[in-house]
C-alpha positions, 0 to 999 in steps of 0.5 A: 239649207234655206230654200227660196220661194216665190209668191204667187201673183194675186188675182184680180177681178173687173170692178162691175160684171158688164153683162148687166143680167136682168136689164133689157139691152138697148136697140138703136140705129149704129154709128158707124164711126170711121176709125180702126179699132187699137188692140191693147195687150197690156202685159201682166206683171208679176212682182218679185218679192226680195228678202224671202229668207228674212221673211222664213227667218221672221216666222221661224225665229221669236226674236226676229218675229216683229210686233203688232201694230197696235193700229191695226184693228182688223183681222186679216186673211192674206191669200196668193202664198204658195203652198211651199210655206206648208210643205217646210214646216210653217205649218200653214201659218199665213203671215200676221199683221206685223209682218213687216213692208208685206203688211204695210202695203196691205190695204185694211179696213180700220173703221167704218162709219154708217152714218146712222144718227137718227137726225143724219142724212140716211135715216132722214132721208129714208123716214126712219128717224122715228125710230128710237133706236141707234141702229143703221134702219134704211129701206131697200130701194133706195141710196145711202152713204157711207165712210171707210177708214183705210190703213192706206189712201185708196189706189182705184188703179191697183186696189179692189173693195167690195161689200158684203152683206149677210143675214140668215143662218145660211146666207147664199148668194143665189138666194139674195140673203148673201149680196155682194156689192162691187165698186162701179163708176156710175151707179144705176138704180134697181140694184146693188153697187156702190161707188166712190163719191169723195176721198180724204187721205185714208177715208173713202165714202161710199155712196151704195145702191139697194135691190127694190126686191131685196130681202127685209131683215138684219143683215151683216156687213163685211169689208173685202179689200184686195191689193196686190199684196192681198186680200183682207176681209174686215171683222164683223162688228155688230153695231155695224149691222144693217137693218132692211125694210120695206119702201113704201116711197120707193116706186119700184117696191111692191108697197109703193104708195104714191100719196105722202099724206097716205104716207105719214097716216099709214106708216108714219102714224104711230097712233090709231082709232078701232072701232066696235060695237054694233052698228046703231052705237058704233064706239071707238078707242085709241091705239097706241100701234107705237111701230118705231119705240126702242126693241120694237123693230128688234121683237118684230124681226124675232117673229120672223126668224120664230116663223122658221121660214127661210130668209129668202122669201122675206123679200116678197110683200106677200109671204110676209104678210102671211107669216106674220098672219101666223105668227100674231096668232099662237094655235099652230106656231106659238105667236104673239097672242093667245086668243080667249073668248070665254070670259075668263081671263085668269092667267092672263089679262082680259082682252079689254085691257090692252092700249097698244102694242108695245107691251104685248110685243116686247113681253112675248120677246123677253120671254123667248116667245111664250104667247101672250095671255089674251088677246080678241080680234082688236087686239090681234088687228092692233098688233098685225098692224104694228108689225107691218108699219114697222116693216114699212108696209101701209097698214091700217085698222079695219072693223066690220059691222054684222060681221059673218064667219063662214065655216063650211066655204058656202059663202053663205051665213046658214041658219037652219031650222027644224020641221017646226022652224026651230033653230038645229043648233048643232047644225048653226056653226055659221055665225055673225059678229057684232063687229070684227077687225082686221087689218088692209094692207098696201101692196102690188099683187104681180101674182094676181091678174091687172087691177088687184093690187092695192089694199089687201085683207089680212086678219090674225084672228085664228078663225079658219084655217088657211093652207093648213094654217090659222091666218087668213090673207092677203086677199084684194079688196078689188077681186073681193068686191067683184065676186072674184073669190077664186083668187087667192089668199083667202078671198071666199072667207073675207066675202063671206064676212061682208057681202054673204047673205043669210039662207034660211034653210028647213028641214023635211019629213025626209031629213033634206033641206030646203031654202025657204028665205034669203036676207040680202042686206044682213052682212056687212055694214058700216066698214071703218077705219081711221081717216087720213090726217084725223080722227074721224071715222072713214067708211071704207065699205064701198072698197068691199062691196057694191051698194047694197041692192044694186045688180052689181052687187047681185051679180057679185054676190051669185059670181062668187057663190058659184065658186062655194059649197053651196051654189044651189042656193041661187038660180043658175042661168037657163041658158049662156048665149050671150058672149061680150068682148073688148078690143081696140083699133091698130096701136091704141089710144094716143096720150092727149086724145080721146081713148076709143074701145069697141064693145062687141055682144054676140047673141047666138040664141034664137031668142031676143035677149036684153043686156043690163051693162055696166061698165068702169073705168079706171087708171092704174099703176103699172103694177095692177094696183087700181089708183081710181075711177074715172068713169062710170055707164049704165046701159041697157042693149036689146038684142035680136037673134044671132045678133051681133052689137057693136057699142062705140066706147070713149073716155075723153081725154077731159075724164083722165088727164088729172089722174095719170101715173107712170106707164098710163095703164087704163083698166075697162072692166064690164059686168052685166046680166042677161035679164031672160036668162039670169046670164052673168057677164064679166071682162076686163080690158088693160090698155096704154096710152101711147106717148110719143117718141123723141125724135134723134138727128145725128149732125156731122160724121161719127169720128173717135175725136171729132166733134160732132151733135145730135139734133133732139126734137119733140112735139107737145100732144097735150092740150095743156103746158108741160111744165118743168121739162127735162131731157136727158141725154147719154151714150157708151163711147159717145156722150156721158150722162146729160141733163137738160132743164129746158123749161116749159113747152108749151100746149100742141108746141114742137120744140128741138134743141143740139146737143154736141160731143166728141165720141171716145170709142170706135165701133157701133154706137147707141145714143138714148134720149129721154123726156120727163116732167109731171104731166108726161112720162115714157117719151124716150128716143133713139139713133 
């Protein structure tokens, strides 16, 4: 008895999950569009499948069974069959690619084409055709494309697809190591999708989407078609991987750098210039960092999966930069270099030896991760920085003059002396360094406060070790100069290297201590690294540290040794009386104007006091990382008891306008010291430039059908032309997606410009306007 069967309906899901998690939903006045909504309730169709006893025949009977299609190249899973098939005796089996009209309808993935040739539009586009490998490298953040190659022509109306990409040992979605990448009409920037952009026959490209925020490394790549016949998930084929990494030109991307000069010198140069010596007879050699040769980007993704740290945090600048600070080093994780400062360097090469990276990386990954034998702060410093060039983090060589290695967090280089001034050796841990390197880092640094993105400190050299581990970093160039050494990674101890000064202390009858002489300008000199676009030395040391001498530099020294072992070694303040704040006047500055502050100092003593200030200004990324100075003051403020003083503080328009970037942040930072009581004062102060609004007209009555427009108007705030203005236009039911390249405005002008539509769907409605051109950003408008 052959008894008849049904298939199950397959399931379906929407092409994009509408709910848009992550993104800020628009606000705006409503349409109020006078037409009454139109139910729709499409019915659902279940399909009946004939011949079900033919098709139990096929399966049962070896010489009904059809043959494989020798085209078919995938391995197909078909799902919606009823579990009837396992109750009489199948088995389970599902039905295999020849399984005769079920298997033709299906839709199957038969080739995929990445687009990877080093000179295609992908890599070219995304600067890594450098490297000298044949595989699919893209950076996260950014578009790419690619063809598929179906058994069928592609049905947008019955058929799904979507992507999936893999990396780790135990990919999870909720994790970002396993990312779904479904089909959307338009795409959007800042995450994953993909979209159709062009279709031949049975070929379909893709134009795909990436996460800004997405974790670097290899990932797997997966086709899942679904038809109403079922669904197929294509064979993963490993020369079909992908390769993430980080986007320095991605501004979005935590290592954006804005400068493509920058650029080319600090991700694209696969060659570099160290410097040693002392700092009278400073040498230099050649580097070969050699970031994009063949097995490179292979050996550098093996010390991250080495690292035995979860693929899921490979996503942040930050703890990568701290593995690999690790990892370059082999103390506590057997990494890359094994270090040697005794002289003898049997059993391994002498440090001196080494030219590049290259050997030294591909050596520790073909022989499974055996350190390499030896390596010196250079050699540590030259392959950290090949690591993260080849990751796409901006990376440069950084050596340091009188270099000091704190040991005991004093923040002081300690030399102590007997009751005959002779050096206790057993007690002189602390040390100074002809010269040490290290490696700068570009990042944002969202974990740290406004204005300490930017170039971070990081050093492989295992010299002290770090939340139980020898590395060291990423510490802000910003917080290091400013005594800000509470923050983290690590700031104390590259302080210490290039701004501590060397204490003198002699031993008593009684066995205690006492200071006796203070070196200030003995630490930390000549700070250098390759220039920008040619082989000059840079001196780099103003980023580290104020002029020597100066009371900035004072007071940065005192800040930050308050936070050390040893915060007796300065005079601390007789008394904190004096307090000082910033603040600002209704909504703030407009762009265009002048930016007035108010500085307020408070003296509740009973005593006159005098205030030495300083004071900085500075424009900055929205990210916190400080682009440059733009004004310097120095003032001195006598104040009287209980008085309060108020200081008027402008930064004219004239000091700013050629150093604006995105968002227009502008960072005041005041320092200052009471000179009665040695008193250190210290604030900073984040404000915007306000931009102004696009202001929106609706023209005529908001009717589904009716043609209708809305009115755009704008005035110029700017002493000077915008140039190259664009306005873009867009509205769900209303409008789709505009461009409008309007030209220049001229100086303080007003212009407005119509733009007509005819809206497709009832019900409250947002229109949404934009202005861009180089001079002015964030000018948005809504109705």
């Amino acid at each position: 008895m052959v008894k008849y069967f049904k298939r199950m309906p397959v399931e379906t899901h929407s092409i994009r999950n509408r709910s848009a998690v992550g993104r800020f939903p628009s606000v705006s006045i409503d349409f109020g569009l006078n037409t009454e909504e139109k139910e729709e309730n499409p019915e659902v169709k279940h399909v009946e499948k004939g011949n079900a006893c033919h098709q139990w025949l096929c399966k049962v009977c070896m010489c009904c069974r059809p043959k494989p299609d020798d085209d078919d190249i995938t391995d197909t899973l078909v799902t919606g069959i009823d579990e009837t098939d396992k109750e009489e005796g199948t088995d389970g089996e599902k039905p295999g690619p020849g399984d005769g009209e079920l298997d033709e309808l299906l839709l199957k993935v038969q080739s995929i084409d990445l687009i990877k040739s080093k000179s295609g539009q992908n890599r070219l586009e995304h600067h890594t055709n450098l490297y000298q490998s044949d595989d699919f490298i893209i950076r996260r953040g950014q578009n790419f494309l690619m063809w598929i190659t179906l058994s069928r022509p592609f049905d947008p109306k019955t058929d799904k697809l979507h992507l999936e990409l893999k990396t780790g040992p135990m990919p999870t979605v909720s994790k970002g190591t396993h990312v779904i990448i479904t089909l959307v009409e338009r795409l959007e920037n800042g995450r994953w999708e993909a979209a159709v952009v062009e279709q031949k026959d049975k070929r379909i490209k893709l134009s795909v989407n990436s996460s800004p925020t997405a974790v670097i490394g290899r990932y797997k790549l997966l086709v899942e078609t679904n038809s109403p016949n079922g669904k197929v998930t294509s064979t993963h084929d490993p020369a079909n991987d992908i390769y993430m990494l980080f986007n320095p030109w991605c501004e979005d991307d935590a290592v954006f750098m804005d400068a493509e000069n920058e650029r080319k010198e600090y991700v694209l140069n696969d060659v570099g210039r160290i410097y040693y010596g002392t700092q009278n007879q400073i040498g230099v050699r050649t580097w070969n960092y050699g970031q994009f040769d063949d097995g490179i980007l292979d050996a550098c993704l093996f010390l991250l999966e080495k690292s035995m740290t979860p693929p899921s945090g490979w996503g942040d600048a930050v703890n990568v930069v701290r593995i690999i600070s690790a990892m370059i080093n082999s103390p506590n994780d057997r990494g890359v270099l094994e270090g040697n400062w005794s002289g003898d360097y049997s059993g391994g090469s002498s440090p001196t030896i080494w030219s590049g990276s290259l050997e030294i990386l591909k050596e520790y990954h073909k022989n499974n991760g055996t350190p390499v034998k030896y390596g010196q702060c250079w050699v540590f410093a030259g392959v950290f920085t090949t690591v993260l060039r080849c990751f796409g983090v901006p990376s440069r060589t950084v050596s340091n003059f009188n270099s000091a290695h704190d040991t005991d967090v004093s923040l002081t280089t300690d030399i102590y002396l007997d009751e005959n001034l002779d050096p206790i050796e057993y007690l002189n841990a602390d040390s100074i360094w002809n010269f040490h390197v290290w490696t700068d880092c570009w990042m944002a640094r969202p974990d740290l406060p406004p204005g300490m993105g930017g170039w971070q400190a990081v050093d492989a050299t295992p010299q002290e070790t770090s939340q139980g581990t020898f590395r060291c970093g990423p510490a802000s160039l910003a917080a290091i100069r400013n005594g800000q050494v509470y923050l983290k990674h690590d700031a104390a101890f590259v302080f210490a290297e290039v701004n501590s000064d060397k204490i003198y202390w002699q031993r008593n009858l009684d066995g205690t201590f006492t200071q006796i002489y203070s070196e200030k300008r003995s630490v930390g000199h000549f700070i250098s690294t390759k220039a920008v676009g040619s082989d000059e030395r840079n001196d780099i040391t103003h980023l580290y540290k104020h002029p020597e001498g100066t009371e900035e530099e004072r007071i940065s020294v005192e800040t930050a040794c308050l936070y050390g072992s040893k915060s007796n070694a300065y005079p601390s303040a007789t008394a904190e009386d004096v307090s000082v704040e910033v603040s600002m006047d209704g909504l703030g500055p407009k762009m265009g104007g002048d930016a007035d502050l108010t500085i307020t100092l408070r003296n509740s003593s009973l005593e006159n006091r005098t205030v030495f200030l300083h004071s900085q200004a500075a424009v900055m990324y929205y990210t916190g990382v400080h682009k440059t100075t733009v004004r310097k003051d120095k003032t001195e403020v006598e104040m009287l008891p209980n008085e309060v003083n108020i200081l008027e503080w402008t930064l004219e328009y004239k000091d700013y306008k050629d150093q604006l970037v995105d968002q227009t942040a502008l960072m005041l930072t005041l320092s200052g010291r009471v000179k009665e009581t040695q008193q250190v004062l210290a604030t900073q102060f984040s404000f915007r430039l306000r931009t102004p609004d696009l202001i929106l007209k609706s023209i005529g009555n908001a009717v589904v059908g009716q043609k209708m427009a809305v009115e755009i108007s704008f005035t110029n705030p700017l002493p000077q032309v915008l140039k190259a203005v664009i306005f873009h236009v867009e509205g769900l039911g209303l409008l789709t997606a505009q461009k409008i390249n309007h030209g220049d405005i001229s100086s303080h002008a007003s212009v407005s410009l119509t733009e007509y539509f005819v809206p497709t769907l009832p019900g409250p409605r947002k229109l949404l306007a934009s202005l861009d051109c180089k001079q002015l950003t964030q000018v948005h408008g809504r109705v």
